[in-house]
C-alpha positions in Angstrom: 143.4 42.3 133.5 145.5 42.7 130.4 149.3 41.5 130.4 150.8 44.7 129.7 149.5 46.0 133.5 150.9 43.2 135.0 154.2 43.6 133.2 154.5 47.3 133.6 154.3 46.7 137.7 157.0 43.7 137.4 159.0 45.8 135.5 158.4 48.7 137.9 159.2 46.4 141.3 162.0 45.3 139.5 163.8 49.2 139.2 163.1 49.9 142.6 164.5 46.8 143.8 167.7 47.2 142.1 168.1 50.6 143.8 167.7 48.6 147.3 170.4 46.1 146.0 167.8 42.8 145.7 167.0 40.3 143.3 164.1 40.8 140.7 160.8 39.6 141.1 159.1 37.0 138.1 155.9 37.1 137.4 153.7 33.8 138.1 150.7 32.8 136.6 148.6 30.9 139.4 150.0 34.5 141.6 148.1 36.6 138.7 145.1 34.0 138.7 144.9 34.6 142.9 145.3 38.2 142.6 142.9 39.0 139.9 140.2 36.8 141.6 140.6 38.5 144.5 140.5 41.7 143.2 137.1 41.0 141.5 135.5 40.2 145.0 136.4 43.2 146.3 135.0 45.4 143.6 132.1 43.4 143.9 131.7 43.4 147.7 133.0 46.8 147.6 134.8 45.5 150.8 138.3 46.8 150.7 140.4 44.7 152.1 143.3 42.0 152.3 142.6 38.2 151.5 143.4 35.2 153.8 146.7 35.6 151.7 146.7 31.2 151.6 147.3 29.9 148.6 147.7 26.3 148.2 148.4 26.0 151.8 151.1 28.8 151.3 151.0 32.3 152.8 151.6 34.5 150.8 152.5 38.5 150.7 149.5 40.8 149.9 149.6 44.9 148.7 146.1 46.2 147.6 145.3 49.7 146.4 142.5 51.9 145.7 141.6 54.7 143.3 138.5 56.9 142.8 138.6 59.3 139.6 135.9 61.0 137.6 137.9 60.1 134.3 137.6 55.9 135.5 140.9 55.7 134.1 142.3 52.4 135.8 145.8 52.3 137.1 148.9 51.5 134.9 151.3 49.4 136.6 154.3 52.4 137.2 151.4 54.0 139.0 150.2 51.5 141.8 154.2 50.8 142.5 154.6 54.4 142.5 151.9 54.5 145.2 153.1 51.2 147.5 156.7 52.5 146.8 156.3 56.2 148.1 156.0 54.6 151.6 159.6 55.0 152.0 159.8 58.8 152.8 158.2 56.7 156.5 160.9 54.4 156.9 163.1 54.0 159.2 166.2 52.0 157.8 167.7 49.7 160.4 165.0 49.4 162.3 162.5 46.1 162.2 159.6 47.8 161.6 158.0 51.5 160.7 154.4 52.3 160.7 152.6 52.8 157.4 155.5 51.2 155.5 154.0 48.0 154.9 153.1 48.1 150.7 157.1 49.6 150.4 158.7 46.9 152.3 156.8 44.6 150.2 157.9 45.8 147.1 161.3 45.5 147.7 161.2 42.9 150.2 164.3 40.5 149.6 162.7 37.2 150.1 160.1 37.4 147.7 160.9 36.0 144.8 157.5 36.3 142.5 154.7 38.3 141.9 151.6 38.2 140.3 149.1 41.6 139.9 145.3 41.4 139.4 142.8 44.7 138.9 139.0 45.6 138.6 136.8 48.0 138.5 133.3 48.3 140.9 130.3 49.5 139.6 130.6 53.0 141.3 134.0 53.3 139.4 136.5 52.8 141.9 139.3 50.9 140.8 140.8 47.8 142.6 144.7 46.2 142.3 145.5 43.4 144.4 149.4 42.3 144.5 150.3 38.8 145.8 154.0 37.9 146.8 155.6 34.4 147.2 157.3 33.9 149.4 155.4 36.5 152.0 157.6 39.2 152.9 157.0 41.4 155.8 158.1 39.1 158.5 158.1 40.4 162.2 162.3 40.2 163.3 163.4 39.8 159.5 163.4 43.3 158.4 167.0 44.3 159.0 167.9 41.2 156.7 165.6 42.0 154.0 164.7 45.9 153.2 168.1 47.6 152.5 168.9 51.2 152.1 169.2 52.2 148.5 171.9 53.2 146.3 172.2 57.0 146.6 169.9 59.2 148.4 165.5 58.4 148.5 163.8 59.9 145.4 160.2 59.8 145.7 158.0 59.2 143.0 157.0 61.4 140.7 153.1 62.1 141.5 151.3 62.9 137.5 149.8 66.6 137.6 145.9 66.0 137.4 144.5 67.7 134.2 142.5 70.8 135.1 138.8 70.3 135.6 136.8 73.0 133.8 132.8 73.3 134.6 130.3 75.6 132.8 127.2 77.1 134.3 124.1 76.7 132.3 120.8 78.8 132.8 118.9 78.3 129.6 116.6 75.3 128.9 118.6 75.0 125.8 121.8 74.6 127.1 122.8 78.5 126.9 124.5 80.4 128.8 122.4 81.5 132.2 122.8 85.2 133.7 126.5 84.4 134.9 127.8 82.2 132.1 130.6 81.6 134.7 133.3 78.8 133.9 135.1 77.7 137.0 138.8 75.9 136.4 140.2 73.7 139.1 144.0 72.6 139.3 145.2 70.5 142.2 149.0 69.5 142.0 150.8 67.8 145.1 155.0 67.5 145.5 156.8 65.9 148.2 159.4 68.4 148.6 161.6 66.7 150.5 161.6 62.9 152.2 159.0 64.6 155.5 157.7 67.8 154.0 154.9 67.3 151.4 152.9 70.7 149.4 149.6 70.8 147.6 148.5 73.6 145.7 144.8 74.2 144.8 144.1 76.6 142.3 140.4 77.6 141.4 139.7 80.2 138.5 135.9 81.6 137.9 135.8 83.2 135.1 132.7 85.4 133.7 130.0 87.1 135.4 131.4 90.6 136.8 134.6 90.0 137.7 137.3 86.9 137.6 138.3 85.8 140.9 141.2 83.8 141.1 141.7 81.7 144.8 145.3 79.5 145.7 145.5 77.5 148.6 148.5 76.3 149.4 149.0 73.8 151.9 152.6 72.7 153.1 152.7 69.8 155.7 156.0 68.8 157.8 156.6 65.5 159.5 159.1 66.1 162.7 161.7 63.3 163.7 159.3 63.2 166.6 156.6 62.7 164.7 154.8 66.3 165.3 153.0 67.3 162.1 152.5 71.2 160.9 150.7 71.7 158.2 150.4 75.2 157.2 148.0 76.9 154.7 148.1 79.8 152.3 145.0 80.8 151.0 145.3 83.9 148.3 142.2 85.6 147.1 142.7 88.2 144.4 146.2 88.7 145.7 144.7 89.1 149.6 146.7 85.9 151.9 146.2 84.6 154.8 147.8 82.1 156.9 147.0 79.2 159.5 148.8 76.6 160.8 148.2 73.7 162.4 150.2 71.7 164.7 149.4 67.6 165.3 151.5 66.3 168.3 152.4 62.7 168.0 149.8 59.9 169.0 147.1 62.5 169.0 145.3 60.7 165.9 146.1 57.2 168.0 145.1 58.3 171.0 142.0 59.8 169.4 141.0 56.9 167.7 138.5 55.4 170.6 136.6 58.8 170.0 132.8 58.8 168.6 133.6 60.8 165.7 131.6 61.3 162.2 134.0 60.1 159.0 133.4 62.0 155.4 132.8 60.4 152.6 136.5 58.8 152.1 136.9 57.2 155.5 138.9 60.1 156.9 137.6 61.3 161.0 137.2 64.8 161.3 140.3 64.6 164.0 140.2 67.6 166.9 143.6 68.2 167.5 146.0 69.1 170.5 147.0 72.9 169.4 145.5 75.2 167.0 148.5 77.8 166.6 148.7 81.2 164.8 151.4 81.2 161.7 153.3 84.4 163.5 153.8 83.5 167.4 152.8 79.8 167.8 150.0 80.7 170.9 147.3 78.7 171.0 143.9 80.6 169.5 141.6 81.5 172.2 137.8 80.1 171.6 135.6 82.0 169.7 132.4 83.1 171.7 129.2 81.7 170.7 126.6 83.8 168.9 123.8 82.2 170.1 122.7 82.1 174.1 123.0 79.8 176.0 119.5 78.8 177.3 118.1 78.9 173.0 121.7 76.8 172.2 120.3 74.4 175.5 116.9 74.4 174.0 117.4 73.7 170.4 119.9 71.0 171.7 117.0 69.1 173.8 114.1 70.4 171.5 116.4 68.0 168.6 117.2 65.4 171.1 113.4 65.0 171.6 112.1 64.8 167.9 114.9 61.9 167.6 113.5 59.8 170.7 110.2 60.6 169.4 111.1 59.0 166.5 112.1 56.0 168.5 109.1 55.7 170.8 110.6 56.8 174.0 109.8 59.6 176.0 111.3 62.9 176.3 114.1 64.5 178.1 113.7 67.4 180.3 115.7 70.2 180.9 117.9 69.8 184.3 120.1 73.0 185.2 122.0 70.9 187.4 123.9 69.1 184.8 123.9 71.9 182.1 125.9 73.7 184.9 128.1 70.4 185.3 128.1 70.1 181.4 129.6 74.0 181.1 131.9 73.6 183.6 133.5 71.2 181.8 133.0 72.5 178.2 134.9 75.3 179.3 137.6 73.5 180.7 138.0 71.3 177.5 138.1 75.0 175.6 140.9 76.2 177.9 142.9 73.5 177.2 142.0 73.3 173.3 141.5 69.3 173.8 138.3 67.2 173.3 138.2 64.3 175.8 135.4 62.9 178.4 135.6 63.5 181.8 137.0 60.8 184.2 134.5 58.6 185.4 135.3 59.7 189.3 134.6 63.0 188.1 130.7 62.3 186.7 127.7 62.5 188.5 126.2 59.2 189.6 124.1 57.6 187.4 120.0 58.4 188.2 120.7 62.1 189.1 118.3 62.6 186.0 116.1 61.1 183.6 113.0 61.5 181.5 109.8 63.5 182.5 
């Protein structure tokens, strides 16, 4: 990786280090050599994740980052700091340790005294920065005596507004215009407001075809002292709004962690949470009925259950009433409450009540 990204993130540590009243960090060469070969394996192995962090028999402080754009632009050194350095609208000065802080206590950490940066790029285009500190910083007990409150209040990071993505719809085989010649514009611009409240806005423009429809979303998320998070969203169609909002309670993602739950495609679980609220009085929604009935929703459930098991040369399940009665019973207790848990184990029927045909 060329000198200047290297520099740029020295330089960068170095600003935000003098605001927390520590000594700069110098760049080291065998540091850069570590880095940069570390962050070639990962884009390799596309295994993201930290090194042994030993270096000739050393430990050593680690900070790695990841970015995924269309444009494969990589990041400039101001922009990975940025990123490990925003971390500090989480911590809690004082203390020895806050969650999720870990890249910001790095960066200014007191003890370290050099630094060297390494980046790559994997073939899907993700980009890759590894940063290795010497000595190691983040040391259990030590925090009081080595991450210090700045000078003046916490200013966040400016975030750099994406450029607006335009897309054209094309019918003709020779690249012309189909029946809607519609060209949709997309702007997404996120601001931390404030050192807990964070706002995303999410404008999409289609333009062409009958009419131009113009949609905002708006979504503005809080983080209590408790840790409770309420993110509420504004979605605007035409000039229509609506609102939800969205309450978290604290150690529901923790707690929900253990969970058998699907992930999307950038590692984040589809999370049920604790309290679905309306933006107006705060009561929890009531469930919405199910369209289908039951015995064709049973059905369907056991018919796809069956064509899996098929698939995997055992035999079928059969239908038992008994334990679709059990199952609703406790469906619509979980739907009361507006939670998603299993049932205690003194609560389920012994095991051989039912099997296959």
């Amino acid at each position: 990786m060329g000198s200047k990204f290297v520099d740029d993130a020295v330089a960068a540590h170095n600003v935000y280090r003098a605001k927390h009243k520590v000594g700069p960090l110098t760049k080291a060469k065998d540091l850069c050599e570590y880095a940069q070969k570390w962050a070639d394996n990962i884009a390799k192995s596309g295994n993201f994740r930290h090194s042994d962090c030993m270096h000739k028999g050393e430990r050593l402080g680690e900070n790695i980052a990841m970015k995924y754009t269309s444009s494969g632009d990589p990041f400039t050194g101001q922009q990975v700091t940025d990123q490990w350095y925003s971390e500090v609208a989480k911590y809690t000065f004082g203390s020895d340790f806050s969650s999720g802080t870990g890249h910001f206590t790095q960066v200014v950490w007191k003890g370290s005294k050099e630094v060297g940066l390494g980046q790559a790029k994997a073939k899907d285009g993700k980009i890759f920065v590894v940063a290795s500190y010497r000595p190691a910083g983040n040391m259990m007990g030590q925090f009081k005596d080595n991450v210090f409150k700045p000078d003046g209040p916490i200013v966040l990071p400016k975030k750099e507004e994406p450029k607006p993505m335009t897309f054209r719809s094309f019918g003709g085989a020779d690249g012309s215009p189909g029946d809607s010649g519609m060209t949709r514009i997309v702007h997404t611009k996120t601001m931390p407001t404030t050192t807990s409240t964070q706002r995303t806005v999410r404008t999409v423009t289609n333009q062409g075809g009958p009419q131009t429809v113009s949609r905002m979303v708006v979504t503005e998320t809080k983080t209590g002292p408790n840790g409770e998070t309420i993110t509420t969203t504004k979605e605007t169609i035409n000039g229509k709004e609506t609102t939800t909002t969205k309450v978290t309670r604290k150690g529901e993602s923790e707690r929900l962690k253990n969970l058998h739950l699907d992930e999307d495609v950038t590692g984040n679980k589809y999370l049920p949470t604790n309290a679905w609220e309306s933006s107006n009085n705060h009561i929890p929604a009531k469930p919405k009925p199910c369209k289908q009935s039951s015995n064709e929703f049973i059905d369907d459930c056991v018919r796809a259950h069956n064509n899996l098991r098929a698939r995997h040369g055992v035999p079928p399940l059969k239908h038992n009433p008994d334990l679709s009665a059990h199952a609703q019973k406790w469906a619509e207790h979980l739907a009361e409450l507006n939670v998603m848990k299993h049932r205690a184990h003194s609560q389920r029927i012994k095991p051989g009540f039912a099997g296959p045909v």
